[in-house]
C-alpha positions as CSV (number, residue, x, y, z in Angstrom):
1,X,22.1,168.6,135.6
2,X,21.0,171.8,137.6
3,X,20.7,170.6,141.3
4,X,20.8,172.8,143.5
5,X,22.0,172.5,147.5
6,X,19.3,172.8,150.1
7,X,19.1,176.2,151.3
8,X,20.9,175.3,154.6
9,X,23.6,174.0,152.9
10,X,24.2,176.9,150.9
11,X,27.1,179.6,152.0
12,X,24.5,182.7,152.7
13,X,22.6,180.7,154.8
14,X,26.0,179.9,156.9
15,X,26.7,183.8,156.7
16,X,22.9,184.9,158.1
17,X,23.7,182.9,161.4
18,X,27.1,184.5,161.7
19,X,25.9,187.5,161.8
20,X,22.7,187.0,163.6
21,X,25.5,185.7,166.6
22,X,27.0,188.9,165.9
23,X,24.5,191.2,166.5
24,X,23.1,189.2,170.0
25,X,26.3,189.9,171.0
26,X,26.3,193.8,170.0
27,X,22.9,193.9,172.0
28,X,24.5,192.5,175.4
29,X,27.6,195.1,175.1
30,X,25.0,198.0,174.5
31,X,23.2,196.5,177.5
32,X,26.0,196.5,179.8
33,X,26.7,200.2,178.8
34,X,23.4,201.1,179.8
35,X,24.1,199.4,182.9
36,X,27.1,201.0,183.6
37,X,25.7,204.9,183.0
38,X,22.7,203.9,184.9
39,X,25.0,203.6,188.0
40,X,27.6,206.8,187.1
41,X,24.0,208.8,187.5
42,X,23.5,207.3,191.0
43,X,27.0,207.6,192.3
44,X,26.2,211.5,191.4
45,X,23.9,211.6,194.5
46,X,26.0,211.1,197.6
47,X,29.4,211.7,196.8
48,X,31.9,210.9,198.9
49,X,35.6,209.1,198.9
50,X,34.6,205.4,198.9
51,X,32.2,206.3,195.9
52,X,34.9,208.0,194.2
53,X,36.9,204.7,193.7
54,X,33.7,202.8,192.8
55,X,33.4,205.9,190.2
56,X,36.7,205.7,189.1
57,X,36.8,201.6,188.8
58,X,33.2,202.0,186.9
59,X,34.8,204.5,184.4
60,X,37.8,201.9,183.9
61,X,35.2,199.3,183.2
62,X,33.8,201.3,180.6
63,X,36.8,202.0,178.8
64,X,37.3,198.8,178.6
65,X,33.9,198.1,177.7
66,X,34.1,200.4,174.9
67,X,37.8,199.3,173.3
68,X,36.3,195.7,173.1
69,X,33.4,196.2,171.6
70,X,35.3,198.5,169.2
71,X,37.0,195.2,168.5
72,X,34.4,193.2,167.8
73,X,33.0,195.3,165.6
74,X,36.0,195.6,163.3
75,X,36.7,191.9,163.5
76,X,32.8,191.6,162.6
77,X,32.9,193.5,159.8
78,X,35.9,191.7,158.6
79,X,34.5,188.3,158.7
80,X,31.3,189.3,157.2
81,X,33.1,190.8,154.2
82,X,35.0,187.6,154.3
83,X,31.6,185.5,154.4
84,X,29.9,188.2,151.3
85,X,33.2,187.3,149.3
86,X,32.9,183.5,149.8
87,X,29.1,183.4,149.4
88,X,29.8,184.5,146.0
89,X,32.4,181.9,144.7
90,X,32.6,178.1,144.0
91,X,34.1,176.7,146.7
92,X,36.3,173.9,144.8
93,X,37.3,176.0,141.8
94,X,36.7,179.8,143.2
95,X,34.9,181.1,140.3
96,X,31.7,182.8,140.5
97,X,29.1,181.3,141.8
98,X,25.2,181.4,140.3
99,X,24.1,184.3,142.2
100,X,27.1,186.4,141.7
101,X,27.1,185.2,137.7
102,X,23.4,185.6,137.8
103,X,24.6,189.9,139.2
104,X,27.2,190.1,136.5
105,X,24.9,189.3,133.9
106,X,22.0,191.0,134.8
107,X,24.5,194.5,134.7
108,X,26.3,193.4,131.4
109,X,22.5,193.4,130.1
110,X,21.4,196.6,131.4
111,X,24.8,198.4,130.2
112,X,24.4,196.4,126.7
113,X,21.0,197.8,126.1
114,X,21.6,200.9,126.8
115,X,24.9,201.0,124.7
116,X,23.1,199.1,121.7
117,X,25.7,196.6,122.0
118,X,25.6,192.7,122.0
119,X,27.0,190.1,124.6
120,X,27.3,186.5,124.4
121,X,26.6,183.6,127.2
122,X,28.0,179.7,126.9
123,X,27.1,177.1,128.5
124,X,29.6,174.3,128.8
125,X,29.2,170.9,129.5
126,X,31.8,167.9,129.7
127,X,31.8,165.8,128.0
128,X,31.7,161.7,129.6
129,X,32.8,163.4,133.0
130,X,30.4,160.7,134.6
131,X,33.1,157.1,133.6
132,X,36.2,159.8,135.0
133,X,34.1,160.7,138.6
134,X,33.1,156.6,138.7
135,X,36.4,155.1,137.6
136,X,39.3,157.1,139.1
137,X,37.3,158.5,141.7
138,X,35.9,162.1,143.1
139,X,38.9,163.7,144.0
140,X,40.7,163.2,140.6
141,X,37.0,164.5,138.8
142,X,37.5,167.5,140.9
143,X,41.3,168.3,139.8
144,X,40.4,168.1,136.6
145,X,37.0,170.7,137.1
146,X,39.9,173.3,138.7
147,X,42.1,172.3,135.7
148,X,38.7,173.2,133.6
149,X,37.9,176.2,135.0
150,X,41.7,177.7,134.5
151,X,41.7,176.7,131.2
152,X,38.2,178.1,130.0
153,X,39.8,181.9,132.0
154,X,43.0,181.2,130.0
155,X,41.2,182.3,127.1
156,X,38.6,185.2,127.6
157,X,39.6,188.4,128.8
158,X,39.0,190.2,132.4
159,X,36.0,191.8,131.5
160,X,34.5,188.4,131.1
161,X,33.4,185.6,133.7
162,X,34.1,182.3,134.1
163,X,31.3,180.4,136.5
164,X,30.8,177.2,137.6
165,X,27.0,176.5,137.0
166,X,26.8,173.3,139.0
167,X,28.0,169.5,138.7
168,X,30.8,169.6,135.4
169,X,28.7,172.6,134.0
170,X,30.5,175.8,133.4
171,X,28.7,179.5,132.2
172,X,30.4,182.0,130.6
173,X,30.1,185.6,129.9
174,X,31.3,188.0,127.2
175,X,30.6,191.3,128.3
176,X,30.8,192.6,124.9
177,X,31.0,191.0,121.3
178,X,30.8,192.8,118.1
179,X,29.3,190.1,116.0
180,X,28.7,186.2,116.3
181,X,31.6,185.2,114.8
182,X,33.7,186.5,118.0
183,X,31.9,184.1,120.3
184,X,32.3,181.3,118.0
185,X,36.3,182.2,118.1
186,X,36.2,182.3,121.8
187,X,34.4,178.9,121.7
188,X,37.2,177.8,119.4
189,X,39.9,178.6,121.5
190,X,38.1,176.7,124.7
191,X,37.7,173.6,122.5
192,X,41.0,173.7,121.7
193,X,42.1,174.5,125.2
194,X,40.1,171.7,127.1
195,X,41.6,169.2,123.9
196,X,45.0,169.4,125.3
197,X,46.7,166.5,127.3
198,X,45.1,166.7,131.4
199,X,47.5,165.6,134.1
200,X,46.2,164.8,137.3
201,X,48.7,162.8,139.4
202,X,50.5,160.7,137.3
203,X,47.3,159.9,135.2
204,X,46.9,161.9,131.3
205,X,43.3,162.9,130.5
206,X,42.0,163.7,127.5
207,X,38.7,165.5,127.7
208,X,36.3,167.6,125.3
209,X,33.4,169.4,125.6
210,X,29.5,170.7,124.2
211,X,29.5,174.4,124.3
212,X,26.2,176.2,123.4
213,X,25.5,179.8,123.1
214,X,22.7,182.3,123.0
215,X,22.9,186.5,121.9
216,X,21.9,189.1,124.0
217,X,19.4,190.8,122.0
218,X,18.8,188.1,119.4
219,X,18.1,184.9,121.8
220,X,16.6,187.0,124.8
221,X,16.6,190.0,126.8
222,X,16.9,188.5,130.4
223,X,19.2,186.1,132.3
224,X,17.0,183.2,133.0
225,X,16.0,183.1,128.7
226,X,19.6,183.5,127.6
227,X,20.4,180.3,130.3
228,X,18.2,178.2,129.2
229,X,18.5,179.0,125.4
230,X,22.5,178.7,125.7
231,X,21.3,174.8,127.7
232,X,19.4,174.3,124.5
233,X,22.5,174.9,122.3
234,X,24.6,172.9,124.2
235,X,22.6,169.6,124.0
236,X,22.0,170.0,120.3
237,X,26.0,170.0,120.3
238,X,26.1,167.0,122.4
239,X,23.8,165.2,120.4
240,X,26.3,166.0,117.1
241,X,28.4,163.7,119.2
242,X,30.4,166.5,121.7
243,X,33.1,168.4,121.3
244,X,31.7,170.9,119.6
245,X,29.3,174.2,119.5
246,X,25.9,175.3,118.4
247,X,23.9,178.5,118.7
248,X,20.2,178.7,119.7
249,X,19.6,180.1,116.7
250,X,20.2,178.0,113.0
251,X,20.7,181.3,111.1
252,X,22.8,182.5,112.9
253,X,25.0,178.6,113.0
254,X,24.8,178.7,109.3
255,X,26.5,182.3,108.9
256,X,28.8,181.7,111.0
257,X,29.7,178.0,109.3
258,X,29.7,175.6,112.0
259,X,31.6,173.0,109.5
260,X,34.9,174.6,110.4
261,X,34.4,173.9,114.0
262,X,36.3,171.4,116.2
263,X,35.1,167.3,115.3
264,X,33.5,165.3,118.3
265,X,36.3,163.6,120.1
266,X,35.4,160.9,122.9
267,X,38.0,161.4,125.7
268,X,39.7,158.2,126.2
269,X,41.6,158.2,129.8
270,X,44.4,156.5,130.3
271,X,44.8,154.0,133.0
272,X,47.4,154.2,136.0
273,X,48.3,150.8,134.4
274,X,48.7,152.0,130.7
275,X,50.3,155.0,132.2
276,X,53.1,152.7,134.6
277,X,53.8,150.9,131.3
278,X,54.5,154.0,129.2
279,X,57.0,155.4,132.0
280,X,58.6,151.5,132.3
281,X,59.2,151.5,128.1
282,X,60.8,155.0,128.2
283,X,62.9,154.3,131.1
284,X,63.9,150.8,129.2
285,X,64.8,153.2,126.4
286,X,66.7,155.7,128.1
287,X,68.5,152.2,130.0
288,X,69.6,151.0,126.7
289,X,70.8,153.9,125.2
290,X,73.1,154.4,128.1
291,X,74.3,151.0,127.8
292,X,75.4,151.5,124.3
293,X,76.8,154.6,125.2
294,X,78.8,153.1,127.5
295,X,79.7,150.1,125.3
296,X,81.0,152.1,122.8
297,X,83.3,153.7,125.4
298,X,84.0,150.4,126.5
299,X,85.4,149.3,122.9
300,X,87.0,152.6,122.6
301,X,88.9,152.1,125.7
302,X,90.0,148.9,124.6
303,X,91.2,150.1,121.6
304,X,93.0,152.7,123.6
305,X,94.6,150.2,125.9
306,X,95.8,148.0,123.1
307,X,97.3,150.7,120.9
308,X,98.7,151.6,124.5
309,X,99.9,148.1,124.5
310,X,101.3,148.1,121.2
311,X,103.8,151.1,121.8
312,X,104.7,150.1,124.7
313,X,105.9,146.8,122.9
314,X,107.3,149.0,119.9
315,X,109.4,151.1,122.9
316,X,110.6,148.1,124.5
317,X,112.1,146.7,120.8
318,X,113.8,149.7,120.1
319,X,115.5,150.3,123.6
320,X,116.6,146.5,122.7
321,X,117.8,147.6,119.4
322,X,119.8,150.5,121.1
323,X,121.5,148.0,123.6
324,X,122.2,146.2,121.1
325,X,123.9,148.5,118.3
326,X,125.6,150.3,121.0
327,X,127.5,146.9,121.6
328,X,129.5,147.4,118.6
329,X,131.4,151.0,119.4
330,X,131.6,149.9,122.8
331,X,133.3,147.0,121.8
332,X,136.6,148.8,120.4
333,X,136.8,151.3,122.7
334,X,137.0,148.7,125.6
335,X,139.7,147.1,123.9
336,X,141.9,150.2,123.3
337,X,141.0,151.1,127.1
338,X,142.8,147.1,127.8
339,X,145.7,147.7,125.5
340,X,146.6,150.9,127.2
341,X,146.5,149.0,130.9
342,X,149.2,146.2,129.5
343,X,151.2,148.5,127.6
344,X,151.5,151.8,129.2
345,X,154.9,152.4,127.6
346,X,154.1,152.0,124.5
347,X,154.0,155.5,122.8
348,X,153.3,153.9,119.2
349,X,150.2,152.4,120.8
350,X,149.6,155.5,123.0
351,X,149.4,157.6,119.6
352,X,147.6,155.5,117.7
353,X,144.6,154.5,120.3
354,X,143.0,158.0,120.7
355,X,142.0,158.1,116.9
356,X,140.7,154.8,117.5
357,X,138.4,155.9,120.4
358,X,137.6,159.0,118.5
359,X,136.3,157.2,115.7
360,X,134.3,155.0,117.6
361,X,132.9,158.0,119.4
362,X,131.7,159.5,116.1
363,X,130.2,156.0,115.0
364,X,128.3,155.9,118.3
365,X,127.5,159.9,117.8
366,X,125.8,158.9,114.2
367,X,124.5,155.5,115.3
368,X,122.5,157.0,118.3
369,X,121.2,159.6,115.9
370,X,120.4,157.2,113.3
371,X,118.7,155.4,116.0
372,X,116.8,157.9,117.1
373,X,115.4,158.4,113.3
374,X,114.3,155.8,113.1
375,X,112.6,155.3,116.4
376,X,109.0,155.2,117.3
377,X,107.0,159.1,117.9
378,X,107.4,160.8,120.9
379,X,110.8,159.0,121.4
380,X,112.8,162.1,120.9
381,X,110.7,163.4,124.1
382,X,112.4,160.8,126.2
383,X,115.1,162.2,129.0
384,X,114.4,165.8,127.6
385,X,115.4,167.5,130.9
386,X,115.4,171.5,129.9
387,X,118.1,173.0,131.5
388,X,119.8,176.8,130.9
389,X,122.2,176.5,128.0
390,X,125.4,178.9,127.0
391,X,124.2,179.1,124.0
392,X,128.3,180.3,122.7
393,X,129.3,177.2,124.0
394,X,126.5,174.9,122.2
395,X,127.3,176.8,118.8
396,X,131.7,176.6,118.6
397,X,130.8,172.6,119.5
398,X,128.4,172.3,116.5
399,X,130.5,174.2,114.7
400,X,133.5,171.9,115.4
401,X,131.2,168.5,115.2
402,X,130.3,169.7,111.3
403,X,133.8,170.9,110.6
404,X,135.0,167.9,108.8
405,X,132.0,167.2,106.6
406,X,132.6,171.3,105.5
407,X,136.5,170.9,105.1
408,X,136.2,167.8,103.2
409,X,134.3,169.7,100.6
410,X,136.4,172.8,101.1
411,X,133.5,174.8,102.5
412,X,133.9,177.9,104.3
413,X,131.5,178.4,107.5
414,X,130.7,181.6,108.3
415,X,129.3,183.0,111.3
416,X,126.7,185.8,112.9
417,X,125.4,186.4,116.4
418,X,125.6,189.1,118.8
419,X,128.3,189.1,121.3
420,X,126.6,188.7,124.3
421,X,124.4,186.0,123.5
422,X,121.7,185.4,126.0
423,X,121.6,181.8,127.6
424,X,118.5,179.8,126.5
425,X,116.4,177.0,127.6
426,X,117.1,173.6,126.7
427,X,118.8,170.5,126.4
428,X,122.8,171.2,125.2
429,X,123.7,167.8,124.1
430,X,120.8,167.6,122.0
431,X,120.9,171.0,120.5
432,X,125.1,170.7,119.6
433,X,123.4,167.6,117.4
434,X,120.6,169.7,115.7
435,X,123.3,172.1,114.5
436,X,125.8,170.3,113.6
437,X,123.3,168.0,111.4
438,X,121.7,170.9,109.8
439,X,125.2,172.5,108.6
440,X,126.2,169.0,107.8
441,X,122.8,168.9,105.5
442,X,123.4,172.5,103.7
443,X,127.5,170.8,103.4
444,X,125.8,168.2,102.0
445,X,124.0,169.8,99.5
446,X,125.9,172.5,98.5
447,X,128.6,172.6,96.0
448,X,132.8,172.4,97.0
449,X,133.9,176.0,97.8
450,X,130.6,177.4,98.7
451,X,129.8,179.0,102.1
452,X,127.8,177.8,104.9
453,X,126.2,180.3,106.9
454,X,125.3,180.0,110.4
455,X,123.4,183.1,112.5
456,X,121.8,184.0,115.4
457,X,118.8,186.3,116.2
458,X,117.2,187.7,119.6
459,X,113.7,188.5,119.4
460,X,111.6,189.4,122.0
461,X,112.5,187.0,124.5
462,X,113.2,184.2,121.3
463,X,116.7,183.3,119.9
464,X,116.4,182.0,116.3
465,X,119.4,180.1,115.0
466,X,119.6,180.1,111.2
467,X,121.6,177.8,109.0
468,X,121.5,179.2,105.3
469,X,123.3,177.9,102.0
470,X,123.1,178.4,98.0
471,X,123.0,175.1,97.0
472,X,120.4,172.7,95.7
473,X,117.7,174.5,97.6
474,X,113.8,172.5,97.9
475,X,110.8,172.8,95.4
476,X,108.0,175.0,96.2
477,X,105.7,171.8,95.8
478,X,108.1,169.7,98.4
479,X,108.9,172.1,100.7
480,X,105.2,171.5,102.6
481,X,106.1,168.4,103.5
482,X,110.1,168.9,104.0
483,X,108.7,167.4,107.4
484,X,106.3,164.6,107.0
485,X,107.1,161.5,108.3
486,X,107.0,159.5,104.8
487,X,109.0,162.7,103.2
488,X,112.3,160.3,102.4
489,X,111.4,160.2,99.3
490,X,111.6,163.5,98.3
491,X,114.9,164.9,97.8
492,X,117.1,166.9,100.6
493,X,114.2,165.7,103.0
494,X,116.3,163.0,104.9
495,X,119.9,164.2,105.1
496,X,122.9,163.4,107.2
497,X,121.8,160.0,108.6
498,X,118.6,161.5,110.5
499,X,115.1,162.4,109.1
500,X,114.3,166.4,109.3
501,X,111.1,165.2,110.6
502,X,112.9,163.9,113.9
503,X,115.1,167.1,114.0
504,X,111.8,168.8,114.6
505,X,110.9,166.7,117.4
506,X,113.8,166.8,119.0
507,X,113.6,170.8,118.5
508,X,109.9,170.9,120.1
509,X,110.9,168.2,123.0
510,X,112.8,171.5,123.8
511,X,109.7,174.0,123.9
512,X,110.9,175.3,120.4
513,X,110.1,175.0,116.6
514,X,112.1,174.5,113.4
515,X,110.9,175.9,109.9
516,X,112.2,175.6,106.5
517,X,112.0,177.9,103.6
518,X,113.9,178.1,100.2
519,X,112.9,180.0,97.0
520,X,113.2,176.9,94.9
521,X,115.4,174.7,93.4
522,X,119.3,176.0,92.9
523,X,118.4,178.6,95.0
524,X,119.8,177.4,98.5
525,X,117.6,176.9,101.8
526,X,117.5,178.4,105.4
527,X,116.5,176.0,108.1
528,X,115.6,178.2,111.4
529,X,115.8,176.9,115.1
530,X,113.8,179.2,117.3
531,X,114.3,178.5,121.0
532,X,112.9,180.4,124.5
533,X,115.2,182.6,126.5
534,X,115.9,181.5,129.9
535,X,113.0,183.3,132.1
536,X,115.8,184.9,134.3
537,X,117.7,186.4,131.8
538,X,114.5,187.9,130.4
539,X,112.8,189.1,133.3
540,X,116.2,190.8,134.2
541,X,116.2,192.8,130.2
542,X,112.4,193.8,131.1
543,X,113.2,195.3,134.7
């Protein structure tokens, strides 16, 4: 296992003849020099003008002479630093080389004896390198030595050394150690280290190693002793089967309890094959969890498209419905439209055909709402153009729309707002129809003679229509779901021909919210529209 290179392959001997080249060359500069001087000495006998320029071209020359071989002499000096430096290190891993380990340990003994201190030194050895070098080849065996060689210095400190003895051999040297037990940690840890997963390409390695070790004093006192007692060590760990350590020294093994120490573990490496296969199965994994992922969305999209489907159908049967309920109101008021074309002078019929159309008016008002009650969701969100409202205007028409369901009961309306009520955003036609069914709901339940109040707030930037009574008012256990969609069955929830429910949609089509509140039965309600300001209006107040 300790071959070493022939001496002319080695890196000093490839130094030697760099510098020997060096130095030839030194002696021809220093020659020419000579050369030169020798002829300034003659020129000094004889001077005259020709010899002047020959003096002064000769005194160029040496200049020049004399900056180059300045130049060559720093550049030498470089490169043989250069040449010392890589003499001394591995040249596939860069780590210390024998002669420069076989320096370091030489001054870590000398400063340990005269310290009284101890140091440790561990030979390493792969284990089953040989099948890895033969199998996958030499270029993968010498990734994994450099992968080897960083592990084993990921877990000693500076002051230590990390060398590469020769073939897959490594030495190592702990300057100082306190006791036996700290080497055996450090052995440990480069057990563990060397255990983890090696990639090299896209190949996984698992490798192990025998580690022996020898003590400075106990096992020797000089460098080649502690070597070859550390080799010693390290087969009697191979031949417990590998990936493990040993000392030199059985006392010292026993104290330190070898049992605990990592179990032999034969590397196994896993073929470009195997390796192709495990990649193809996780791939095939990730492949069919996307495609259930994406069949589930598939399903769910279906489901989408068919509920889509569905209320699409549901729309289409209502518009039907609307067509055809609006048939019947239509149908008088075409009539009385005739009877006025064949009988324009007819003042009986002339009186008595605007109360027809007016009743048929009111019949289309409540079917449409009735209609709209009991519509599919979202259809109160249909046409909702939001336009600015007079919100006077909107109020004295609700007012009026409601003011037969109050007189009939001999109710009294009363009335709230500020004079100059702001306009507001929304739909007019649609908000008269809120109103008036709300005040038709308090008439509704309320007793004869009582008084309906209607009011009107601005609040920063919000006007919040109120209609208030004291009549049957709503339980504190009902009034949570005053607005659910199932809420007909509880009492006052559905009121005047039109869920409260679809009030609130109609309210929020318009960018606003209605609330209910009551302080329990007998004890009246307030039902509260609360609608935007038109922007204009609003960023006129805050200018």
């Amino acid at each position: 296992m300790n071959n070493l290179p022939p001496d002319d392959e080695l890196p000093g001997a490839s130094a030697g003849a760099t510098a020997a080249q060096f130095e030839a060359h030194t002696r021809a500069l220093k020659a020419e020099l000579t050369r030169l001087q020798r002829e300034l000495d003659d020129l000094k006998h004889g001077f005259n003008a020709t010899q002047a320029a020959d003096l002064l071209e000769a005194n160029e020359n040496l200049v020049l002479a004399a900056l180059q071989a300045e130049a060559i002499a720093e550049s030498a000096t470089l490169t043989l630093d250069e040449l010392a430096r890589n003499s001394q290190r591995d040249p596939l891993t860069g780590t210390p080389n024998r002669g420069l380990m076989n320096d370091r340990l030489d001054s870590a003994i000398t400063l340990a004896r005269r310290r009284g201190t101890h140091i440790a030194v561990l030979f390493v050895d792969l284990d089953y390198f040989k099948p890895i070098n033969d199998t996958l080849g030499h270029p993968v065996g010498d990734a994994v030595l450099c992968q080897v060689a960083r592990r084993l210095e990921s877990v000693v400190r500076d002051s230590d050394t990390v060398s590469r003895y020769g073939g897959d051999e490594f030495l190592v040297l702990l300057a100082e150690v306190n006791q036996a037990s700290d080497a055996a940690q450090i052995a440990a840890k480069m057990l563990a280290s060397l255990g983890e997963p090696c990639h090299v390409g896209d190949l996984l390695l698992r490798l192990s190693a025998s580690i022996g070790i020898s003590l400075f004093p106990q096992d020797g006192e000089d460098v080649a002793t502690l070597i070859d007692r550390a080799d010693v060590a390290m087969y009697r760990a191979k031949r417990e089967g590998g990936g493990c350590f040993d000392f030199h020294r059985e006392d010292i093994a026993r104290a330190v309890g070898l049992e605990a120490r990592v179990g032999p573990v034969q590397p196994l490496p896993i073929s470009h094959r195997e390796f192709v296969l495990a990649e193809r199965e996780m791939h095939v994994r990730n492949l069919r969890e996307a495609n259930e992922n994406l069949t589930l969305a598939l399903l769910a999209a279906q489901a989408l498209d068919e509920q889509a489907d569905q209320m699409r159908s549901q729309q289409i049967r209502f518009l039907a419905m609307v067509a055809e309920n609006l048939r019947k109101p239509l149908q008088p008021i075409r009539t009385a439209a005739e009877m006025l074309s064949r009988a324009p002078n007819d003042e009986a019929l002339r009186a008595r055909l605007p109360a027809i159309i007016k009743r048929q008016v009111r019949r289309m008002s409540r079917l449409v709402d009735d209609l709209v009650a009991a519509g599919p969701p979202g259809a109160a969100d249909v046409m909702c153009e939001l336009r600015r409202i007079d919100l006077m205007a909107v109020l004295g028409e609700a007012s009026d729309q409601a003011r037969r369901a109050l007189d009939g009961r001999r109710q009294r309306l009363v009335t709230s707002w500020p004079a100059d009520l702001p306009p507001v955003r929304g739909q007019a036609v649609r908000l008269i129809g809120i109103i008036a069914r709300l005040l038709e709901n308090a008439s509704s339940h309320s007793a004869d003679g009582s008084e309906i109040r209607l009011s009107v707030d601005i609040v920063d930037g919000w006007a919040h229509i109120t209609v208030s009574d004291d009549g049957a008012g709503i339980a504190a256990d009902a009034l949570p779901a005053i607005f659910a969609a199932a809420a007909s069955s509880v009492p006052s929830a559905r009121r005047s021909g039109m869920a409260l429910h679809r009030l609130r949609d109609l309210v929020e089509a318009q960018g606003g919210s209605l609330c209910a509140s009551s302080a329990g039965p007998g004890l009246g309600s307030r039902f509260s529209i609360s609608l935007p300001q038109d922007a204009q209006v609003v960023d006129e107040a805050n200018g």
